[in-house]
C-alpha positions in Angstrom: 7.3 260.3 124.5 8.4 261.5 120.9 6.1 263.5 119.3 4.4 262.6 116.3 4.9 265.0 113.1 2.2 265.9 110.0 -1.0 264.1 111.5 -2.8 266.7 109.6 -1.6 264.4 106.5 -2.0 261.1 107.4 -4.7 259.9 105.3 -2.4 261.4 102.4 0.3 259.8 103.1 -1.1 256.4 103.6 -3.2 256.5 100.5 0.1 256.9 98.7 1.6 254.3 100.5 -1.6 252.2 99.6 -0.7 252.7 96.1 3.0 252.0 96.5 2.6 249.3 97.5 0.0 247.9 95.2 1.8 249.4 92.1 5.1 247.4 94.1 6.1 244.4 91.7 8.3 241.5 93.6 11.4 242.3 94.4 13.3 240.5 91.9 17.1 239.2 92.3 19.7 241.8 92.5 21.9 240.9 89.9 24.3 242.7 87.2 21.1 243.7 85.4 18.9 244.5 87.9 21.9 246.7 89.6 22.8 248.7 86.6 19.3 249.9 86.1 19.1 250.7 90.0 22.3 252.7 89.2 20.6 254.5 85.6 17.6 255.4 87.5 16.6 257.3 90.5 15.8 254.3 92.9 15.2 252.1 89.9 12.0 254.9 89.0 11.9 254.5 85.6 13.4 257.8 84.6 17.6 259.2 84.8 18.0 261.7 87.5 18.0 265.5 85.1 21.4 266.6 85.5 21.1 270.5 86.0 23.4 272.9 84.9 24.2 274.9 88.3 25.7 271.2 89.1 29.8 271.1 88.6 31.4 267.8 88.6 35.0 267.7 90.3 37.4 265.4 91.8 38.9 266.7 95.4 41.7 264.7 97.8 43.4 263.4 94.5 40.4 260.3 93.8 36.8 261.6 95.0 34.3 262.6 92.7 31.5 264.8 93.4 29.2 267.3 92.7 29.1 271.1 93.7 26.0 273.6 93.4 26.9 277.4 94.9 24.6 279.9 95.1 25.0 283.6 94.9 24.9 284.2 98.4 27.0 281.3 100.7 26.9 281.1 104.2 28.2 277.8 104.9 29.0 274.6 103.3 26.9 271.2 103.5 29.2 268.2 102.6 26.2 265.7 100.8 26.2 262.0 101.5 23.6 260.4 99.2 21.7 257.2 99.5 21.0 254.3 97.8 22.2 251.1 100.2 26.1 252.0 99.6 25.3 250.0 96.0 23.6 252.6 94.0 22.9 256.3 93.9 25.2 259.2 92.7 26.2 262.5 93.7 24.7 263.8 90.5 20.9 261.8 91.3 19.5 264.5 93.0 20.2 267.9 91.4 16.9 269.6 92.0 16.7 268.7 95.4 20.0 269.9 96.7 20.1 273.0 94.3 16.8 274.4 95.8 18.5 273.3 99.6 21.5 275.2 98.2 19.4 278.1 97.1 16.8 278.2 99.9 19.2 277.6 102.6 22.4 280.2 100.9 24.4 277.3 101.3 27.3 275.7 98.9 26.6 271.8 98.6 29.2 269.6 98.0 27.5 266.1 97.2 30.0 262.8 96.7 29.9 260.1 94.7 31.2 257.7 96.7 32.8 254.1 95.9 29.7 251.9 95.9 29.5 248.4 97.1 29.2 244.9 96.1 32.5 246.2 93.9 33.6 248.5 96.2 32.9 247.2 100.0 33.4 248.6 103.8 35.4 250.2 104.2 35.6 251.9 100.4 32.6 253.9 100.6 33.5 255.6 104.6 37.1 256.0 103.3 36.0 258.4 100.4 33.6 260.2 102.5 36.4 260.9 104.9 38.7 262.2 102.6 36.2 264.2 101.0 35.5 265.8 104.6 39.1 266.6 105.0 39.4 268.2 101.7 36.3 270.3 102.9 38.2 271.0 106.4 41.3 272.5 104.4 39.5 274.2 101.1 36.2 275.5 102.6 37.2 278.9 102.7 39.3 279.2 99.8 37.1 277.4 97.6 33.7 278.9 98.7 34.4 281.6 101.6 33.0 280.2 104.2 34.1 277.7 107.2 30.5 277.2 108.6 30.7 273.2 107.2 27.6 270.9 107.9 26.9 266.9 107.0 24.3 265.3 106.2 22.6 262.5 103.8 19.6 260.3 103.2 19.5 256.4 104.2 22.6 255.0 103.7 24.3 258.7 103.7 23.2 259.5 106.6 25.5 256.1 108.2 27.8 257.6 106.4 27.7 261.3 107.9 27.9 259.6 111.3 30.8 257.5 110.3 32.6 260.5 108.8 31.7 262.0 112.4 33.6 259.6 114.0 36.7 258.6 111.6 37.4 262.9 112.1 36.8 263.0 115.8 38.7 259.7 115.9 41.6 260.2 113.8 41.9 264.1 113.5 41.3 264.9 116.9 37.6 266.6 116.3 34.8 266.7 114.4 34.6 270.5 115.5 34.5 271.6 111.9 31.1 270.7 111.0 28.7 272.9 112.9 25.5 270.6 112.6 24.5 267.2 110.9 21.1 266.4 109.4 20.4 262.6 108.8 17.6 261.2 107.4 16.3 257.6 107.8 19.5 256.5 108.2 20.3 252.7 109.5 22.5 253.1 112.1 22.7 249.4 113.4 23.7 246.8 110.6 22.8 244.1 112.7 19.5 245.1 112.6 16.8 247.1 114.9 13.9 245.4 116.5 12.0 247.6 113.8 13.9 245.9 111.0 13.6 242.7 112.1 9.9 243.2 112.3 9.0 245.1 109.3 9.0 241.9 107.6 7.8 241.7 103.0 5.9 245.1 102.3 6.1 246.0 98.9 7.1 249.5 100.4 10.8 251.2 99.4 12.7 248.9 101.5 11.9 246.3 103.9 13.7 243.7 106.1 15.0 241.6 103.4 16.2 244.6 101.2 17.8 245.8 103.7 19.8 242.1 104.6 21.1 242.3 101.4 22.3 246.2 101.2 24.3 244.7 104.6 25.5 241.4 102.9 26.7 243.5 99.7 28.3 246.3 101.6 30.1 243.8 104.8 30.3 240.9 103.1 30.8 237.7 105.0 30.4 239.7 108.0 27.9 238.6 110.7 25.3 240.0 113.2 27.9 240.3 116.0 31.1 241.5 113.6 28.2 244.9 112.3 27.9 245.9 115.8 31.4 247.3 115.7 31.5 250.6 116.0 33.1 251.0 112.9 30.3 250.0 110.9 27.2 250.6 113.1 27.6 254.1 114.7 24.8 253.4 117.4 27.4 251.2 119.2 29.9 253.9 119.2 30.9 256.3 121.8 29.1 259.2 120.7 30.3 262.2 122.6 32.4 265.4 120.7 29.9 265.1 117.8 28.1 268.5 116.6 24.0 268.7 117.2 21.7 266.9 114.6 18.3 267.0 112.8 17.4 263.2 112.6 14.3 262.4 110.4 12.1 259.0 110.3 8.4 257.8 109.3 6.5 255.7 111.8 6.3 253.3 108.0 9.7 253.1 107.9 11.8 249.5 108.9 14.5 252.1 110.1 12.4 253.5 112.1 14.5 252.2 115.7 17.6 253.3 114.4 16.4 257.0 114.7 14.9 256.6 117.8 17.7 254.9 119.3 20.3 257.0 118.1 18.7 260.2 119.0 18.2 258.7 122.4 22.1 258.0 122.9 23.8 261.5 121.3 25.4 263.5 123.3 24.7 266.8 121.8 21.3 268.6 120.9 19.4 266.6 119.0 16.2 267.5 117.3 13.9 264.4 116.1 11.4 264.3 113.6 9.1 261.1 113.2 6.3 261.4 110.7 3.0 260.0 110.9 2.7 257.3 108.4 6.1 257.9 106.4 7.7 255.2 104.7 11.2 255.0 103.8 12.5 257.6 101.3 9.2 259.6 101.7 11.0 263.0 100.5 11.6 261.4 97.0 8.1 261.5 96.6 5.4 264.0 95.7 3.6 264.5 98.9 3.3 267.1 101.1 5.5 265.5 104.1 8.3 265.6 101.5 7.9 269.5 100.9 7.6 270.6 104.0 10.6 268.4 105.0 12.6 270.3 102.4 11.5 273.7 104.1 12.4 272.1 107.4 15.7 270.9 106.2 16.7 274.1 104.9 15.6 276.2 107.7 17.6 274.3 110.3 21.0 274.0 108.5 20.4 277.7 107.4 19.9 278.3 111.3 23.5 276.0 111.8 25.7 277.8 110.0 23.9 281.9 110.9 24.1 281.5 114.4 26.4 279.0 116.9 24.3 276.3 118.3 25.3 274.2 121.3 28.6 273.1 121.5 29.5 269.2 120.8 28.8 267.2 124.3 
């Protein structure tokens, strides 16, 4: 039986969900407008990302831009995957939060911005990833003296880190190079979990018919049956010669299967984290689950590239 994280904070964490969801207006259409101030705000919050000034915008493999915060000290590299439902987010959304990982970690990140769908669908997004992994494989150690590489990403980055995963074991013979992946609330079946399926209309930061729609924009006129390739849903793919992984979810959460299920079928050591009452997203969010998750998240990709954990299964 998984165990259940941060019970101490339950009633926390629901009161804010409480007031999430009351706060929640209806989901409106997502059209041109409606995307473009997803894509001008943090999750459509209100407010522009701040843009810090340890952040260094670059373009690696000849097309892929991203975002690069190196601390002082560097022990390893973490290749960034952000989220957003491959149709908004940037590599440059969440400076504060991957410069104090960077910091508290002594790890270089390298975040990318992606190609992002309904403009840019499967397989744009993966492909950019991938070459931006490849570029890591070759520069690491010229560009930041270190080797030590690690994935990871939130949501729809974390699909993507497993993807990457897979297109580098697949087509470059291993995905050796990256010592350890961290994936948060990622979706790992695009046909959709029992857990999706069920979640059903509330008003929390996704839900069953936000997520439909972050599927239909991103595989467009592809069905149930055709997003159970492996190629687009990792938790249908053979998953053995992958490195071990942190995965994170919140009992509140519609993704909350794909976690479960995917931690259940990988081959390598996998450590889960499912936190009481969490909804979707929880570490963008003043609370105290999202703090210690960032301590969490640091400490274990800090232990990843410091000592050599378990080989790839």
């Amino acid at each position: 039986m998984t165990p259940i994280t941060d019970q101490d904070c339950l009633s926390e964490t629901l009161k804010f969900n409480e007031r999430f969801e009351a706060a929640a207006p209806p989901r409106p259409a997502l059209d041109a407008a409606a995307l473009a101030r997803l894509r001008r705000n943090r999750l459509g919050g209100g407010t522009p990302p701040v843009r810090l000034p340890q952040g260094r915008d670059r373009t690696v493999a000849g097309r892929v831009p991203v975002r690069v915060f190196v601390p002082d000290a560097v022990d390893g590299v973490l290749l960034h995957l952000h989220g957003g439902g491959w149709t908004f987010g940037s590599a440059d959304g969440q400076d504060e939060r991957l410069w104090g990982l960077a910091q508290e970690a002594r790890i270089a990140v390298v975040s990318v911005g992606y190609r992002l769908a309904p403009e840019h669908p499967f397989p744009a997004g993966p492909d950019d990833c991938a070459a931006a992994a490849r570029w890591l494989v070759r520069h690491a150690a010229a560009e930041f003296g270190s080797e030590r590489l690690l994935i990871g990403g939130e949501s729809a980055g974390a699909h993507l880190s497993v993807l990457t995963l897979l297109r580098l074991r697949d087509e470059d013979g291993g995905a050796g190079a990256f010592r350890a992946a961290h994936l948060l609330f990622g979706a790992y079946d695009l046909s959709m979990t029992p857990s999706q399926r069920r979640f059903g209309a509330r008003r929390l930061l996704s839900d069953t018919e936000s997520l439909r729609g972050a599927y239909e924009r991103f595989t467009p006129g592809l069905g149930a049956e055709q997003r159970r390739s492996p190629r687009i849903s990792p938790l249908f793919a053979d998953l053995s010669g992958l490195p071990p992984a942190r995965m994170v979810v919140g009992t509140e959460d519609p993704l909350l299967d794909d976690s479960l299920f995917l931690a259940a079928r990988w081959r390598a050591p996998v450590e889960l984290g499912v936190v009481a009452g969490a909804m979707h997203g929880f570490t963008l969010f003043p609370l105290t689950i999202a703090e210690r998750e960032r301590h969490r998240q640091a400490a274990y990709l800090a232990a990843a590239v410091r000592q050599r954990l378990p080989s790839p299964a």
